[in-house]
C-alpha positions as CSV (number, residue, x, y, z in Angstrom):
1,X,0.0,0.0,0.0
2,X,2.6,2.2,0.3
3,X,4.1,2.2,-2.9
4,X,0.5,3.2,-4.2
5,X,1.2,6.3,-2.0
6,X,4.6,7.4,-2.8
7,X,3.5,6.9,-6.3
8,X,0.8,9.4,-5.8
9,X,2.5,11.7,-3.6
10,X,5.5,11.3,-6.5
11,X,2.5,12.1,-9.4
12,X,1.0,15.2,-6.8
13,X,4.4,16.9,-7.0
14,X,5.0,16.5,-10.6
15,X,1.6,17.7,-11.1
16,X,2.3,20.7,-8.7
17,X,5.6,21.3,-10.5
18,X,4.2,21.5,-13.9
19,X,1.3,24.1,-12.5
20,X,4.0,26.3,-11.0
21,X,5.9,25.8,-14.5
22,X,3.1,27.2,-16.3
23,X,2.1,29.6,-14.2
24,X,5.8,31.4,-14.7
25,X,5.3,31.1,-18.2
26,X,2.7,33.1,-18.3
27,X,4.0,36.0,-15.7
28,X,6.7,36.6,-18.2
29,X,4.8,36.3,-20.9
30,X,2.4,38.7,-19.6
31,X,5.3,41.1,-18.5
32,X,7.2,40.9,-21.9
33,X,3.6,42.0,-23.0
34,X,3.3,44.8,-20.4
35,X,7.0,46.3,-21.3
36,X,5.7,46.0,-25.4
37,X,3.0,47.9,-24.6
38,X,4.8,50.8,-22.8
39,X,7.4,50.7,-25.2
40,X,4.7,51.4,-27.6
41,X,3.7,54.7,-25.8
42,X,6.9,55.7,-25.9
43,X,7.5,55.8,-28.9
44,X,4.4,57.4,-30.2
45,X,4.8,60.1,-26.9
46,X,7.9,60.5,-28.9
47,X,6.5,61.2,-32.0
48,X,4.3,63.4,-31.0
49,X,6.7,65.1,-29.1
50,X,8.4,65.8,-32.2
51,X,5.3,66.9,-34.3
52,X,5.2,69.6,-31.7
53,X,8.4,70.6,-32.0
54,X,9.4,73.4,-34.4
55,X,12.2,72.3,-37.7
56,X,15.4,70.3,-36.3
57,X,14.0,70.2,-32.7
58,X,13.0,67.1,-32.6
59,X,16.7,65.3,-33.8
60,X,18.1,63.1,-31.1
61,X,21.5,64.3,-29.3
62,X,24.2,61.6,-29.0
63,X,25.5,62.8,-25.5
64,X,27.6,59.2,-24.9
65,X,30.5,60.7,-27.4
């Protein structure tokens, strides 16, 4: 009888395992979705930024030289 138990405890923690697996798939999934979307509004914050701006305001400075 108590093989039959280890053998369930052993399938329980695969099962567990495999839930927490999936469920950190989907975090970072949902967070590599999260940081698209904000780069998103950057980049249009950016180009509106730059519609505002009069002629040759708008050019990006290289200040790492």
């Amino acid at each position: 009888m108590s093989d039959v138990v280890s053998i369930a405890q052993g399938f329980a923690a695969m099962q567990a395992a495999s839930l927490q697996q999936a469920l950190s798939t989907e975090m970072v999934r949902q967070n590599a979705e999260s940081a698209q979307s904000l780069v998103s509004m950057l980049e249009q914050s950016v180009e509106q930024a730059k519609a505002i701006l009069p002629e040759g305001q708008g050019a990006v400075v290289d200040r790492t030289a």
